[in-house]
DOKOLKOL-939209 format. One line per 3 residues: number of its first residue (from 1); their letters; for each residue x, y, z of C-alpha. Coordinates in nm, 3 decimals. Example, Ala and Ser with C-alpha at 12.3 -4.5 7.8 and 13.67 -1.06 7.14 Angstrom:
2
1> as> 1.230 -0.450 0.780 ~ 1.367 -0.106 0.714
END
This chain:
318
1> xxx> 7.598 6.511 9.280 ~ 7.409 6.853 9.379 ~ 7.108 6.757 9.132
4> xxx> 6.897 6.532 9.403 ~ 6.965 6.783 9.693 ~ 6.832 7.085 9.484
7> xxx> 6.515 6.891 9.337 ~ 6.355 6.771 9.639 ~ 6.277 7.081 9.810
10> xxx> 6.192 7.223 9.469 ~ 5.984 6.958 9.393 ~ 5.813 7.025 9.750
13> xxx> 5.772 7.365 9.680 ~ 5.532 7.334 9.373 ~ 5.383 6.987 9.508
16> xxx> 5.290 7.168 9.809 ~ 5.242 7.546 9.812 ~ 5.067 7.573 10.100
19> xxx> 5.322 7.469 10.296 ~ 5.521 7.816 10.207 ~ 5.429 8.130 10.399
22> xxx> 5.266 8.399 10.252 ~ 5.587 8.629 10.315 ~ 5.813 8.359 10.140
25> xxx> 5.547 8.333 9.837 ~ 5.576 8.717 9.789 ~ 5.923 8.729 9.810
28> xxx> 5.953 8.438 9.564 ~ 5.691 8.595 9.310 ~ 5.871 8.917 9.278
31> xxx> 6.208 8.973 9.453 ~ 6.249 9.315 9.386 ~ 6.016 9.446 9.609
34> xxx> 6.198 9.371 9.916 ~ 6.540 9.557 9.770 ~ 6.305 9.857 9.771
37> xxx> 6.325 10.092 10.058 ~ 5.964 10.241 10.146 ~ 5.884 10.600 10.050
40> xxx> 5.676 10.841 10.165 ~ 5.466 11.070 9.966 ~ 5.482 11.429 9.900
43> xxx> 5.234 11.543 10.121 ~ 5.348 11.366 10.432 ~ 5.727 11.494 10.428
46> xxx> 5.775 11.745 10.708 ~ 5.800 12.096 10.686 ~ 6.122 12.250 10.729
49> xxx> 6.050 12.572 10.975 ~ 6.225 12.815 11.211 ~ 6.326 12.738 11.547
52> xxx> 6.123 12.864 11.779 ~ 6.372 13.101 11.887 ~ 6.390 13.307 11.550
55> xxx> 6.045 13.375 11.581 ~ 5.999 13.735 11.597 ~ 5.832 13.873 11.898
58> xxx> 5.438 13.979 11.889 ~ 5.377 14.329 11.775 ~ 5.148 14.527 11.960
61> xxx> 5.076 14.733 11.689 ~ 4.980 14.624 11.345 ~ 5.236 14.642 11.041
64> xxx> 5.221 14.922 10.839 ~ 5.091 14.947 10.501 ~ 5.347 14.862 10.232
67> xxx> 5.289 15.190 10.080 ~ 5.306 15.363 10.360 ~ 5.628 15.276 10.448
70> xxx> 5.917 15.574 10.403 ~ 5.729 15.859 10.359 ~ 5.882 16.157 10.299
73> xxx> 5.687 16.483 10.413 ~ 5.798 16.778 10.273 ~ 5.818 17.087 10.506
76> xxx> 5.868 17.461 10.477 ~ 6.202 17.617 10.476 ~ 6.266 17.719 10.763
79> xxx> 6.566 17.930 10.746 ~ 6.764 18.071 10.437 ~ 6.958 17.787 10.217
82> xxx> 7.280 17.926 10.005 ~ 7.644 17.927 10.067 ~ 7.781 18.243 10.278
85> xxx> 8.052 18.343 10.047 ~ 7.928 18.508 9.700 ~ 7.999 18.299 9.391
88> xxx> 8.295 18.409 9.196 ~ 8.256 18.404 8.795 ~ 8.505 18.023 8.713
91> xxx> 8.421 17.849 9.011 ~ 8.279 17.491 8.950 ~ 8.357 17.466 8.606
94> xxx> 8.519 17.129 8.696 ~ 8.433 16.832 8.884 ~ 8.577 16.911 9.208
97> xxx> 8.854 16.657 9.369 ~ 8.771 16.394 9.617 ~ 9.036 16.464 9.858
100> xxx> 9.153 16.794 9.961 ~ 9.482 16.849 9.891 ~ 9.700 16.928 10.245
103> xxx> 10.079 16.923 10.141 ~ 10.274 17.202 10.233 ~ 10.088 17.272 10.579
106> xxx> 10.247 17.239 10.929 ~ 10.067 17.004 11.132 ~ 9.928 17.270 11.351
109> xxx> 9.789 17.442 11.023 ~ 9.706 17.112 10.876 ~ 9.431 17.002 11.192
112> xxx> 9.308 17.361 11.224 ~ 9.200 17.373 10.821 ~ 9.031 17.041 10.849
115> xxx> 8.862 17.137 11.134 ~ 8.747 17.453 10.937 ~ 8.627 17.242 10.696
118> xxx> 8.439 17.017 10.850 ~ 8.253 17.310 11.070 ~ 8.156 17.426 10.745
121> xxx> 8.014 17.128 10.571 ~ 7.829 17.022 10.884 ~ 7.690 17.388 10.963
124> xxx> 7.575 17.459 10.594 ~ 7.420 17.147 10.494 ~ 7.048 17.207 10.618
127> xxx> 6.936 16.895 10.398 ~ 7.134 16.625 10.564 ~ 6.836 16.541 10.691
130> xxx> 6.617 16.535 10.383 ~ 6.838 16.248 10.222 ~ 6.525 15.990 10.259
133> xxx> 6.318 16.118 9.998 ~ 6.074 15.888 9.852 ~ 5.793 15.885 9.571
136> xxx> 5.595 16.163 9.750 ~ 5.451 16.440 9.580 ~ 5.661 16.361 9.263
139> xxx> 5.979 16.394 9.480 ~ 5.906 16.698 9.616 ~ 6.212 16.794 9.840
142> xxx> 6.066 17.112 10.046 ~ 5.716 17.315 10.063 ~ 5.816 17.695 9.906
145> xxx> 5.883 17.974 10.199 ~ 5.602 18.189 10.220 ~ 5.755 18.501 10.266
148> xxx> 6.080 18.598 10.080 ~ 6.385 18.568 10.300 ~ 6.539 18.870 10.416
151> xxx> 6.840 19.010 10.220 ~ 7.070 19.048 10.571 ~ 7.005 18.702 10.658
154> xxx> 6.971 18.572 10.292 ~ 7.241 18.324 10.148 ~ 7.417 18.308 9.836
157> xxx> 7.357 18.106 9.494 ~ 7.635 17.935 9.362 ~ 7.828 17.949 9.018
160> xxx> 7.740 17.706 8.775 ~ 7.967 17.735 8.473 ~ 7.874 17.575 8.080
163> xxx> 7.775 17.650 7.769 ~ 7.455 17.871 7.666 ~ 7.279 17.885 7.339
166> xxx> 7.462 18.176 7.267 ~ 7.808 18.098 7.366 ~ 8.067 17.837 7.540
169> xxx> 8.187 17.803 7.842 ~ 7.995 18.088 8.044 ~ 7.908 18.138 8.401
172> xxx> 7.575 18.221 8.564 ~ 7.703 18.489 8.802 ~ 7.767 18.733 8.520
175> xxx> 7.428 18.670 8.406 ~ 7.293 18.691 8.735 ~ 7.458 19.017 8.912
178> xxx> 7.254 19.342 8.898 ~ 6.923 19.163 8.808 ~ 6.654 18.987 8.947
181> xxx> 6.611 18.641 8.820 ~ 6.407 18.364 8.819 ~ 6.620 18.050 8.803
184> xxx> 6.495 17.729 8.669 ~ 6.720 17.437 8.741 ~ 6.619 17.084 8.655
187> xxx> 6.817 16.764 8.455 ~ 6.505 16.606 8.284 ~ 6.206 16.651 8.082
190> xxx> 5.992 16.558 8.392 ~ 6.189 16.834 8.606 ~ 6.131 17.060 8.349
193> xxx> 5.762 17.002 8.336 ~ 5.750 17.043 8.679 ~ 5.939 17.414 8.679
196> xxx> 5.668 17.529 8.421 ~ 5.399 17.447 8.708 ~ 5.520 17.787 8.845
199> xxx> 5.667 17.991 8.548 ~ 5.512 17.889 8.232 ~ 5.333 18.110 8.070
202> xxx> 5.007 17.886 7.984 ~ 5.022 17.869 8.397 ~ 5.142 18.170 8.513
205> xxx> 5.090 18.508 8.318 ~ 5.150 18.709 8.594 ~ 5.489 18.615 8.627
208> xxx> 5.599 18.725 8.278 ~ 5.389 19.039 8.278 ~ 5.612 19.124 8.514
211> xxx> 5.910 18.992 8.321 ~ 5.784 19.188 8.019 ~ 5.684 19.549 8.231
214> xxx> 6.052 19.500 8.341 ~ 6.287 19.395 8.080 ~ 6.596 19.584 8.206
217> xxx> 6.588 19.466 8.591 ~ 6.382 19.112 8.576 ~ 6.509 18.773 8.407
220> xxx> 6.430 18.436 8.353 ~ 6.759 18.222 8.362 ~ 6.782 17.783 8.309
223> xxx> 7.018 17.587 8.424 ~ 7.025 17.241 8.253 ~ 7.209 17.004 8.444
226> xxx> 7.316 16.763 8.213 ~ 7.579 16.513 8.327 ~ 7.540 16.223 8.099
229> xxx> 7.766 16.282 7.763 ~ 7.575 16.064 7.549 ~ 7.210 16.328 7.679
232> xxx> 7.457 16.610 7.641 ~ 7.531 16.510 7.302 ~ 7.162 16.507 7.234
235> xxx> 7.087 16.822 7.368 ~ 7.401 16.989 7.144 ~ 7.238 16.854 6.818
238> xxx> 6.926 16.966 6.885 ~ 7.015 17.343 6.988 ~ 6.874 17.461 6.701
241> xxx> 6.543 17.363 6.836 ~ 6.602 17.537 7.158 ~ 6.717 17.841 6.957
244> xxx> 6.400 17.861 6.742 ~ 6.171 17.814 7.054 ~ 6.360 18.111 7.252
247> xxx> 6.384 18.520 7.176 ~ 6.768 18.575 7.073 ~ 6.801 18.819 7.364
250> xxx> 6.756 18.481 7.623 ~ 7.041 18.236 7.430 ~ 7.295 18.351 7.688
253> xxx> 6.992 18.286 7.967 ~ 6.986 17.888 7.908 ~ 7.229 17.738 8.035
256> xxx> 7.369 17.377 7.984 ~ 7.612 17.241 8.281 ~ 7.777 16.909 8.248
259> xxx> 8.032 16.944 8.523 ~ 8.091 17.029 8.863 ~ 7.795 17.023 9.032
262> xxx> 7.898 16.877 9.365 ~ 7.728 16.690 9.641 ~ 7.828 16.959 9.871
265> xxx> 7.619 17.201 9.566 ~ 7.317 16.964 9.584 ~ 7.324 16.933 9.992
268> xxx> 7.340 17.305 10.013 ~ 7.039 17.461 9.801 ~ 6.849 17.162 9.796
271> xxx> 6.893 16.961 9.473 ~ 6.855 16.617 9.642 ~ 6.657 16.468 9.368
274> xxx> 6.802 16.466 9.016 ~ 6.496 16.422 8.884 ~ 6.275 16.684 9.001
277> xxx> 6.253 17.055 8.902 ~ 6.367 17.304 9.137 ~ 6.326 17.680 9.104
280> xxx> 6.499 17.993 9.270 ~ 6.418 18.364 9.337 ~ 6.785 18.503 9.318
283> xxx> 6.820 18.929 9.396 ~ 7.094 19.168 9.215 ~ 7.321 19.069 9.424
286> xxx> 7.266 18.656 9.337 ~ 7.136 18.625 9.696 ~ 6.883 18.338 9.715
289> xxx> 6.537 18.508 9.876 ~ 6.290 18.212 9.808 ~ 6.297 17.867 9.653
292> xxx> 6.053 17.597 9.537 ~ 6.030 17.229 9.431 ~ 5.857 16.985 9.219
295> xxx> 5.512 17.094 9.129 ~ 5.328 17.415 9.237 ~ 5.119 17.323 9.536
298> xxx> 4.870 17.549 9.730 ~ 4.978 17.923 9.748 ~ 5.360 17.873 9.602
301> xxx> 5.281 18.060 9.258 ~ 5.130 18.309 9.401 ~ 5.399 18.373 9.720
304> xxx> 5.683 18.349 9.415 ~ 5.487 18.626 9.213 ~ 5.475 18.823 9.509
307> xxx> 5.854 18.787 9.589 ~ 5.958 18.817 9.266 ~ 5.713 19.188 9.236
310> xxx> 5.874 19.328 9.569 ~ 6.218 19.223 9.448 ~ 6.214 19.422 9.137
313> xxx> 6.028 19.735 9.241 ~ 6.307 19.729 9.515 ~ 6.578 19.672 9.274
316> xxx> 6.400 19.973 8.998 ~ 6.409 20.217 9.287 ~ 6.813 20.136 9.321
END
């Protein structure tokens, strides 16, 4: 019944093509192409971009330089560094506790001993602003004090306790009372490259004439911070080494100190960058009269020699 309705317009269609629109003739020859939705090419898709109001606002200066950015500038001490009580020989030989411990105090005694506390770590912590310290100078924290510091107004070195070459579990404030020392403190092979800028031998033969026309007042002393077990460890099998490349009489001088060395140590004489060598002009009575870091720039050699000369023809005449 459906056969004669469905062949005559058929029959029209290919009889007649003409009489078809050119729409209807593309959608007959291929069908698909008016299921698909138009799409537009790469190039012409918008941008996605800020609103205008996250713009920031025109500078009237230029940005700086990348590597300009953060620059720390060292600057002379300006006024003695130390802590005001004299180090005691078993202090620090543990990592010291977080929180201070206030049981057993009234209330009254409880506020007044904080209070004490906090006076002190905000009046002796010179470097609080030194905390920024950047790739400058090979992390050089301060420029050396030209003059040695005067021993009324001089500050005191603190007790590092560890092992030497010679024996376990010493302290450097029986090494360091009643002489004049030079002390070395660094915690890498980079720091210690940088401490022989100013007392190596190859660099500075003054300094150990002086050492060697002096033997009874003058010292060398290191301190090897050494916090890592696993570098500690290292160090330990290879004392030997150490040993063979030092006289006998300077094993107890070297000192290696895995624990506590506090921030409230570091903020106070200075030792803000773990990586960089630091050295110290300490008196007979472990009073610090000049200190230096990084590399020897300028004059700082020669001010140490000079320091370190007064020092012990002071402390010979005692």
């Amino acid at each position: 019944m459906l056969q004669p309705r469905i062949a005559v317009p058929l029959r029209r269609m290919i009889l007649n093509p003409a009489s078809i629109c050119l729409r209807c003739q593309t959608r007959l020859a291929n069908p698909t192409i008016a299921q698909l939705r138009p799409a537009r090419t790469f190039t012409s898709t918008r941008t996605l971009r800020r609103p205008a109001t996250d713009a920031k606002p025109a500078k009237s200066t230029p940005d700086p330089d990348p590597k300009d950015e953060d620059i720390f500038i060292p600057k002379p001490l300006g006024r003695p560094i130390g802590f005001k009580s004299p180090p005691q020989p078993g202090e620090n030989a543990s990592n010291p506790k977080t929180k201070k411990d206030y049981s057993g105090m009234t209330m009254s005694q409880r506020n007044l001993e904080k209070r004490k506390d906090l006076v002190e770590k905000w009046g002796t912590n010179y470097f609080r602003d030194f905390k920024n310290i950047r790739k400058y100078r090979s992390g050089k924290t301060f420029m050396a004090n030209p003059r040695i510091f005067k021993k009324d107004a001089a500050l005191y070195f603190p007790n590092f306790h560890g092992d030497t070459l010679a024996e376990k579990g010493a302290d450097t404030t029986n090494v360091l009372q009643g002489r004049v020392s030079v002390v070395s403190v660094y915690s890498s092979q980079w720091g210690l490259s940088q401490v022989e800028t100013f007392t190596a031998k190859s660099t500075n033969a003054e300094l150990h004439k002086i050492l060697a026309q002096h033997p009874g007042v003058a010292q060398m002393v290191d301190v090897n911070i050494e916090e890592n077990s696993m570098k500690a460890w290292i160090i330990a099998l290879f004392q030997w080494r150490l040993k063979a490349s030092k006289a006998k009489e300077d094993w107890a001088r070297y000192f290696v100190v895995r624990k506590g060395v506090s921030e409230r140590i570091r903020e106070t004489i200075g030792l803000l960058n773990g990586r960089v060598g630091y050295v110290y002009l300490v008196d007979q009575d472990c009073k610090i009269r000049w200190a230096g870091s990084g590399d020897a720039e300028g004059s700082e050699m020669d001010d140490l020699n000079r320091g370190f000369a007064k020092l012990v023809a002071d402390a010979a005449v005692q």
